[in-house]
C-alpha positions as CSV (number, residue, x, y, z in Angstrom):
1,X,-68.6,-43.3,-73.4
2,X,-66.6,-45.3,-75.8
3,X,-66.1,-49.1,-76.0
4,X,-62.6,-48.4,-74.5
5,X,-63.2,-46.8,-71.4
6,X,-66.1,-49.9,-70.9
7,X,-64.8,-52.3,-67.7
8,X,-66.6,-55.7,-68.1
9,X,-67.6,-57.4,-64.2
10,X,-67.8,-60.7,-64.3
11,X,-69.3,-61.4,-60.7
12,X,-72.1,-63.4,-59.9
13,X,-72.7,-61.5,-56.6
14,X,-75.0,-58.8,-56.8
15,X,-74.2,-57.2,-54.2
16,X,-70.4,-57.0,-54.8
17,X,-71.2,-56.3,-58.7
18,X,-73.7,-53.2,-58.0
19,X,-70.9,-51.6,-55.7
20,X,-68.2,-51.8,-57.9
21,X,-70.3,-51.1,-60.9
22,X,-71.3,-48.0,-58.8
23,X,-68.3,-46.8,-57.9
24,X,-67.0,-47.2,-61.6
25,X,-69.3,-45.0,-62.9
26,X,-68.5,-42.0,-60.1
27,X,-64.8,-42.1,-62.3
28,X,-66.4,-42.3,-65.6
29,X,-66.4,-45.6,-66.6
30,X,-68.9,-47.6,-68.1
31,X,-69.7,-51.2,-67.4
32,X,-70.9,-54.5,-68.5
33,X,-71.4,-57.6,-65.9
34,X,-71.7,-61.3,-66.1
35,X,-72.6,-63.4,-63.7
36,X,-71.3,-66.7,-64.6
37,X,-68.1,-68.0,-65.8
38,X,-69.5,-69.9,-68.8
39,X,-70.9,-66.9,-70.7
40,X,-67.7,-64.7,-69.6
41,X,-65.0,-65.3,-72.6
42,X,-68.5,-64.5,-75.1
43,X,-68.7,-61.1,-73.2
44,X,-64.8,-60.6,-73.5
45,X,-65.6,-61.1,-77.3
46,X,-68.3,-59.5,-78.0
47,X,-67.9,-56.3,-75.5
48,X,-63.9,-55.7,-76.4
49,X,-64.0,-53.6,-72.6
50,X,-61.0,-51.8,-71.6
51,X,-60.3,-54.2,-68.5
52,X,-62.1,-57.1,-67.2
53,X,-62.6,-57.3,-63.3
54,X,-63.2,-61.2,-62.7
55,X,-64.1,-63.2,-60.1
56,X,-62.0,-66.8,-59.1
57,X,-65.4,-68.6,-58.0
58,X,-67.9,-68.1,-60.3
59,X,-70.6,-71.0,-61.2
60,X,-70.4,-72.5,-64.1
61,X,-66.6,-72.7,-64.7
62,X,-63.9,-70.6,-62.5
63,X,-61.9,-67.4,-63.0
64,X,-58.8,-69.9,-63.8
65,X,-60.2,-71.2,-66.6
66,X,-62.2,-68.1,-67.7
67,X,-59.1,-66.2,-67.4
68,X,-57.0,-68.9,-69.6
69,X,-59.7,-69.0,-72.8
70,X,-59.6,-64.9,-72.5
71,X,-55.9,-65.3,-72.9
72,X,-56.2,-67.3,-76.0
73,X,-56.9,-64.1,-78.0
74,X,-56.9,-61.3,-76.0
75,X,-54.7,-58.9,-74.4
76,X,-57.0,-57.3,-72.3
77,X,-56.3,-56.4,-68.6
78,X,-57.8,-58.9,-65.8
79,X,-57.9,-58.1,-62.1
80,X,-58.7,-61.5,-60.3
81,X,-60.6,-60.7,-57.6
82,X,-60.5,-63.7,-55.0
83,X,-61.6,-64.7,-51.3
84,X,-58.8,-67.2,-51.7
85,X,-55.7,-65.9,-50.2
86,X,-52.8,-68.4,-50.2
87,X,-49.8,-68.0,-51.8
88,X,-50.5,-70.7,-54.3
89,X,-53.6,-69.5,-55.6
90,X,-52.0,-66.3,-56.0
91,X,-49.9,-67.8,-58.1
92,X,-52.1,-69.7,-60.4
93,X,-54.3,-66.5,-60.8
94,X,-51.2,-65.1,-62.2
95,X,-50.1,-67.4,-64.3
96,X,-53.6,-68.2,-66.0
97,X,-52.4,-64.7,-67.1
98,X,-54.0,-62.7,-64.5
99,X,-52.4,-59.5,-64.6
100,X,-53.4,-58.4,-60.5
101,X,-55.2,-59.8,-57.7
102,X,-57.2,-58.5,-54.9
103,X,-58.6,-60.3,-52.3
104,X,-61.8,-60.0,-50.4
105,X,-62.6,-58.4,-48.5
106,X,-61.6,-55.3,-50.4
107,X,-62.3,-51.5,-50.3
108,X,-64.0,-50.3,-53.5
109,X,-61.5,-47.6,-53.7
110,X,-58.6,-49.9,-53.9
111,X,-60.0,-51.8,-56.8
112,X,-60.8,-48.3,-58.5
113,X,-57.1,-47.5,-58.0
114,X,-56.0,-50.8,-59.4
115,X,-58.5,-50.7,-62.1
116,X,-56.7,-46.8,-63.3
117,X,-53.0,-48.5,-63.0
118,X,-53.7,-51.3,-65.4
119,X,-55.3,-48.9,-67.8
120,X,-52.5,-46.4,-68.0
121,X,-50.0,-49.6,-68.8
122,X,-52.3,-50.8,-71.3
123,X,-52.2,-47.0,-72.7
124,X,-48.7,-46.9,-72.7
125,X,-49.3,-50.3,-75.2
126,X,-50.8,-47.8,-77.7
127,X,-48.4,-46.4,-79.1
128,X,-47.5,-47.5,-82.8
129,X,-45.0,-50.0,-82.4
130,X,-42.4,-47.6,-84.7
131,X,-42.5,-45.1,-81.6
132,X,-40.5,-48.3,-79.0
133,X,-37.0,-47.8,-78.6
134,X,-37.0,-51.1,-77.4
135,X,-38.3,-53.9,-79.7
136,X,-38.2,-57.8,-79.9
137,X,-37.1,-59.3,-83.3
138,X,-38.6,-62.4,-84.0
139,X,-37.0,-63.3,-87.2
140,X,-33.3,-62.6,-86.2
141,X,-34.4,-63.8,-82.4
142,X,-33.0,-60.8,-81.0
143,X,-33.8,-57.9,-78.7
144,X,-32.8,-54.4,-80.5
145,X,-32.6,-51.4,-78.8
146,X,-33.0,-47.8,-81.5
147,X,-32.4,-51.0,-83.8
148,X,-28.6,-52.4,-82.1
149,X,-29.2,-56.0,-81.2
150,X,-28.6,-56.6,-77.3
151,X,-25.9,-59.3,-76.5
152,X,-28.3,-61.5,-74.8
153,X,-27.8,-65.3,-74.3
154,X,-30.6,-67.4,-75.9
155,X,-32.3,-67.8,-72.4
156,X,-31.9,-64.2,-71.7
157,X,-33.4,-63.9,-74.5
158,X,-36.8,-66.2,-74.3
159,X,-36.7,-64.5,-70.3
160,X,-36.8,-60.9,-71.8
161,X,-39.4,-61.6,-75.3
162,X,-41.8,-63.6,-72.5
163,X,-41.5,-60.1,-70.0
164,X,-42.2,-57.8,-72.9
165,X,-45.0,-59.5,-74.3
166,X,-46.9,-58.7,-71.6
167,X,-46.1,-55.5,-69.7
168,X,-47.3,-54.8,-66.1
169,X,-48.0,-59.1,-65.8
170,X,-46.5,-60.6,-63.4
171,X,-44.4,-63.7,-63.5
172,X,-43.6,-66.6,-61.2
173,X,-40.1,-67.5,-61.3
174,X,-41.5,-70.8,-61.6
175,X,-43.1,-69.8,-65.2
176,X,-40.2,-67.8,-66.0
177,X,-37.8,-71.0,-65.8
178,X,-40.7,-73.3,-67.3
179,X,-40.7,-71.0,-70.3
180,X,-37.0,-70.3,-70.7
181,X,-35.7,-74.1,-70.2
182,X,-37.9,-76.4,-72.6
183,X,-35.5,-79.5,-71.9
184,X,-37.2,-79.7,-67.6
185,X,-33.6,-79.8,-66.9
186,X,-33.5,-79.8,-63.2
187,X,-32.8,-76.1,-62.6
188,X,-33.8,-74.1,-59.0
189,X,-36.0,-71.0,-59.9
190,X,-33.8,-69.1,-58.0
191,X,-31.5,-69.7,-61.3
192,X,-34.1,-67.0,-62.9
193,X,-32.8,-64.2,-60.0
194,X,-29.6,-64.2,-61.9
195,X,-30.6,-63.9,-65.4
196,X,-32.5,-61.1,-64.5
197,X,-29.5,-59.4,-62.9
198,X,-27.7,-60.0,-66.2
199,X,-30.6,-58.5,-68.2
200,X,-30.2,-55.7,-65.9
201,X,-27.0,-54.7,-66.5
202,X,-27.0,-55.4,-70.5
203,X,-30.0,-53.2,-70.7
204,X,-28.7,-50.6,-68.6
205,X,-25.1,-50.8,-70.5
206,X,-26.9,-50.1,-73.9
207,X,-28.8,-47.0,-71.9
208,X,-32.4,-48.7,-72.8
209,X,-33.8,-45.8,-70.2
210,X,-37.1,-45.6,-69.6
211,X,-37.8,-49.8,-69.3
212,X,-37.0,-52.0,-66.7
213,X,-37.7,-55.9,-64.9
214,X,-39.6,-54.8,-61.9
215,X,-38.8,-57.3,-58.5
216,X,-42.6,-58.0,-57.4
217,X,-41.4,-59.3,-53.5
218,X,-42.2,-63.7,-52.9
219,X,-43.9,-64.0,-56.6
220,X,-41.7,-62.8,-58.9
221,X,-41.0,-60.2,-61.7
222,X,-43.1,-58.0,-64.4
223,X,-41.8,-55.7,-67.0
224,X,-42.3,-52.1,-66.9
225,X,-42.2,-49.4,-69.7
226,X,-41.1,-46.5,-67.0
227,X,-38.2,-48.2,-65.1
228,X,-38.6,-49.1,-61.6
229,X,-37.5,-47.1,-58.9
């Protein structure tokens, strides 16, 4: 089994670790757990797994915070799982840059299923960059699709570079308008719903097929590579 196909645990139940661990290994994966928050971004390091499933409450320090140092140089999928079920902590675990949540209690199976869905997005990342139709242009601050620049608005253009940077995530609205208005002007995130319709049309007036702003219902929105149905 190669490094790739390893999925790193960081759960500080036993119980819960040895049945997912289990059930990973009747699909073929390997695995790697930690039991403690403080030692979990080392693993991350160290262990470059193919996903990292991570608990919120760990001892030591939380998934939050776990999650955020991860994010400080890596990529790597994270599934937060969490007993915590409000809308708010959703939330956060997202944008620590969580890319899914499930919450407990959960069925095994279902965290399989999640586990296989973030790995084929992070396949589809794979691919030598020369192979995207559809690439962001830092220097020129542009979006170019088979190399034509889009005629996106500067916020468009922050909204759509932030989405692509991180396919399958998904946003808040909240984050989205935090990220795309540096000035705090006092702007409702439901401003965000409408540069997204925008972005939709440019990018389906240029024929960018086969990419797409997916609606995730009362949090917000993620970019796909496949468009959304």
């Amino acid at each position: 089994m190669t490094p790739q196909h390893t999925i790193l645990v960081v759960e500080d139940d036993a119980k819960i670790a040895d049945m997912l661990t289990n059930y990973l290994h009747a699909q073929g994966y390997a695995t790697a757990v930690c039991d403690n928050g403080l030692d979990a971004p080392q693993q991350v390091r160290a262990r470059q797994p193919a996903l990292v499933l991570l608990d919120l409450m760990l001892p030591g320090q939380d998934g939050l915070a776990v999650c955020q140092q991860v994010r400080a140089f890596s990529a790597v999928p994270i599934i937060m799982l969490t007993a915590r079920v409000d809308e708010v902590d959703r939330l956060l675990g997202l944008d620590s840059g969580a890319d899914d949540y499930v919450c407990k209690p959960f069925s095994p199976r279902e965290v399989v299923a999640r586990v296989k869905a973030q790995l084929r997005r992070a396949d589809g990342l794979l691919a030598p960059p020369a192979t995207q139709a559809l690439v962001v242009d830092d220097a020129s601050q542009c979006v170019r699709w088979h190399g034509q620049a889009l005629a996106l608005t500067p916020v468009e253009y922050r909204l759509l570079q932030l989405l692509m940077s991180r396919p399958g995530q998904v946003f808040s609205r909240a984050r989205l308008l935090d990220h795309v208005h540096h000035d705090l002007r006092d702007v409702s995130d439901r401003a965000i719903d409408s540069h997204i319709k925008n972005l939709r049309r440019k990018l389906e007036a240029a024929g960018a097929v086969g990419y797409g702003v997916a609606s995730v219902y009362g949090v917000g929105y993620r970019w796909e590579v496949e468009a959304p149905a």
